[in-house]
C-alpha positions in Angstrom: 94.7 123.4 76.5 92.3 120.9 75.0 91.0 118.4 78.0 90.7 114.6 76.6 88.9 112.3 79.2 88.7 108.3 79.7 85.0 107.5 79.6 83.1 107.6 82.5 82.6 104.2 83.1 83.4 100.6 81.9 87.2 100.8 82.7 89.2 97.8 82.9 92.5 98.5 83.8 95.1 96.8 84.3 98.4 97.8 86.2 101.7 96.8 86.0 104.3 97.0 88.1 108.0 95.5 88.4 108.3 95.8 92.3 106.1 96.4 95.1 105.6 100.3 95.4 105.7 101.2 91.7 102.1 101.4 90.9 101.3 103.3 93.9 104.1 105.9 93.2 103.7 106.5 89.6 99.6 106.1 88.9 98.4 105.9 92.4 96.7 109.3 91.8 95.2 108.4 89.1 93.8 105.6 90.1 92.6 107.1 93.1 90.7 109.6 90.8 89.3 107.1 88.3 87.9 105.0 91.3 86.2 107.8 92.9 84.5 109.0 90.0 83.6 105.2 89.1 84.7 105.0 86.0 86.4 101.7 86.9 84.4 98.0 86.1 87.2 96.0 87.3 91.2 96.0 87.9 93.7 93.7 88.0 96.8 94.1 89.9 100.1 92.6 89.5 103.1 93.2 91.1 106.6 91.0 90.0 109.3 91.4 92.2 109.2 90.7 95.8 110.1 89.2 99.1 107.6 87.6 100.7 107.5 89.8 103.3 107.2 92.9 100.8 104.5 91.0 99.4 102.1 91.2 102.2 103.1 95.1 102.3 102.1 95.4 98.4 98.8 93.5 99.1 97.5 95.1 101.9 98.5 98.7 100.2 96.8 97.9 96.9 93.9 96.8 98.6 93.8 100.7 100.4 93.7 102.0 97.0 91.0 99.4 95.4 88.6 101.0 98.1 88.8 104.5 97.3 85.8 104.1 95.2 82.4 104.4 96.4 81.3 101.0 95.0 83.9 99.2 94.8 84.8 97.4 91.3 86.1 93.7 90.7 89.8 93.7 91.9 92.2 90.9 92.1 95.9 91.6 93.3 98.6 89.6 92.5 102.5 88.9 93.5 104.4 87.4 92.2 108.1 86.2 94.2 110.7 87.0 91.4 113.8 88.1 92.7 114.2 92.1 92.1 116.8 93.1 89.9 116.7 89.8 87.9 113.5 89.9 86.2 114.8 89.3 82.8 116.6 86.1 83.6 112.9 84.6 84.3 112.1 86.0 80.9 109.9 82.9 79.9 107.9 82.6 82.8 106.8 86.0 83.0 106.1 86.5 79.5 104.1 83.4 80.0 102.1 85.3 83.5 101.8 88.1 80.7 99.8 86.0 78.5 97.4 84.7 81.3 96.2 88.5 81.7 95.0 88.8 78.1 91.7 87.2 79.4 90.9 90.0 81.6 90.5 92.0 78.6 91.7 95.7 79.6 91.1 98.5 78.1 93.6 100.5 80.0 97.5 99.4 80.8 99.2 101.2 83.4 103.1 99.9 83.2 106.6 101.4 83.2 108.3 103.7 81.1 109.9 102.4 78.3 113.5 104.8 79.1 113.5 103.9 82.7 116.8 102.8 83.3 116.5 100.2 85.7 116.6 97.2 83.8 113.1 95.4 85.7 111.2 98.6 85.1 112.2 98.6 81.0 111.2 94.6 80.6 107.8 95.2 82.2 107.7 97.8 79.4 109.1 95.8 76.9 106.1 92.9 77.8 103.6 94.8 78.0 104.1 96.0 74.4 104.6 92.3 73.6 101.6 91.3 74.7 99.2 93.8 74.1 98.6 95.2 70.6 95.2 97.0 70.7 95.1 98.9 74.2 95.6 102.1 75.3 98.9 101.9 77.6 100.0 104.3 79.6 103.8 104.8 80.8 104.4 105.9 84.5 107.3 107.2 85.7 109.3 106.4 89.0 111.6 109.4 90.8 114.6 107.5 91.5 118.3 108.4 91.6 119.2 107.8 88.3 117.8 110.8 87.3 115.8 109.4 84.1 112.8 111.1 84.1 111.7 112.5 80.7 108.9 114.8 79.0 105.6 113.1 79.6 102.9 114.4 77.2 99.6 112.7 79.2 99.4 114.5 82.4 96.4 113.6 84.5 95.2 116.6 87.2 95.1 115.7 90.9 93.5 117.6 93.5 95.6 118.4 96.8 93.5 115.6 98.5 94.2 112.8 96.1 97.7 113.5 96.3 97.9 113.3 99.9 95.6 110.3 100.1 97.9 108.6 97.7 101.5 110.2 99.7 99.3 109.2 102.8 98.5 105.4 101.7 101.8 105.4 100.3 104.0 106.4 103.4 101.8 104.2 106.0 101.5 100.8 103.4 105.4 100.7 103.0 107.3 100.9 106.5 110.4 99.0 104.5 110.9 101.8 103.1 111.0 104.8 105.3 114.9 104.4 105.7 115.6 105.6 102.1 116.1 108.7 101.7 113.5 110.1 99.1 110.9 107.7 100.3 108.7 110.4 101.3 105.9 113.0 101.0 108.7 115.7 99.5 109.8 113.6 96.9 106.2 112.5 95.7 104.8 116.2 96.0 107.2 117.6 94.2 107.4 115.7 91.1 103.6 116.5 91.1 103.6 119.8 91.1 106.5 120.0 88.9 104.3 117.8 86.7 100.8 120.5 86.9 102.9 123.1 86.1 104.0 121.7 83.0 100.2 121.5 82.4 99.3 124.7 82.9 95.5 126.1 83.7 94.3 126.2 87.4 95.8 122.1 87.6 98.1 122.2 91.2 98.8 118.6 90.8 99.5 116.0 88.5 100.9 112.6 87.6 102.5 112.3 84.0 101.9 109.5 81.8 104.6 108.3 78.4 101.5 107.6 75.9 103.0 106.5 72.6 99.7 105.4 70.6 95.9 106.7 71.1 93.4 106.5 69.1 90.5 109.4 68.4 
């Protein structure tokens, strides 16, 4: 297979993410990769739904992952306190908090997938589309029991470090969460390697990405 690559420095990315954990579980690999090989200027963080006690869990882990890098680039996290599972009835507000992060010009959008059947995941989809014509967006996926994963055609190669470093962060910046039941290294490992082997070559590990346009 062909091997495409983001360029090796100069990223401004931008991730998106409906509740607290979602970046970390579905592009925290790839962010970990993109920071250490410092291709990343700048990021910008933002995180919708949560309690405020949630919050200070999201802060503190997205601040473990902004220091992966060995320089580390201009970060600035952000939650927000909408209430989870009602995103879309503060439709006007967040599409207004939307139009705020035009000025940190990205070139790269890490959001939701537009399929994902929880109805907070799809709107952060649907907005991010809304608001950003000209980017390169990438669509993460969240395990979850619905069962809607899909066929991701961007698949980004991990080594077995990064995946633990993000399982690792992940497990330790979210102690909410260790009562559910698939809140764990298992369930992250897995989808990975399910992931890699759909990718084929020597790749063990890998986080899958819904890309709908690029440009060559």
């Amino acid at each position: 297979m062909l091997k495409l690559g983001l360029p090796a420095q100069g990223l401004r990315v931008l991730c998106l993410g409906a509740h607290c954990d979602d970046i970390e579980i579905g592009a925290g690999g790839t962010l970990l990769r993109l920071l250490a090989a410092g291709q990343v200027q700048a990021v910008r963080w933002v995180v919708l739904a949560a309690t405020s006690a949630r919050a200070q869990e999201a802060e503190a882990c997205a601040a473990q992952f902004l220091v992966a890098a060995p320089t580390p680039p201009q970060a600035e996290i952000t939650v927000h306190r909408y209430p989870d599972g009602r995103l879309a009835q503060h439709y006007e507000a967040i599409k207004a908090d939307f139009e705020a992060l035009k000025d940190f010009a990205p070139n790269l959008i890490l959001t939701h997938y537009q399929h994902d059947l929880h109805q907070d995941h799809r709107l952060v989809s649907e907005l991010t589309w809304n608001t950003f014509r000209n980017h390169l967006i990438w669509e993460y996926e969240i395990p979850k029991y619905d069962g809607d994963l899909g066929n991701p055609a961007c698949l980004v190669a991990l080594t077995a470090a990064e995946l633990a470093r993000k399982v690792a962060l992940l497990l330790a910046g979210y102690p909410s969460q260790a009562g559910k039941h698939w809140f764990d290294a298992e369930t992250f490992g897995a989808l990975a390697r399910l992931r890699a082997m759909q990718a084929g070559g020597d790749c063990r590990y890998a986080e899958g990405f819904y890309v709908r346009k690029m440009l060559i």
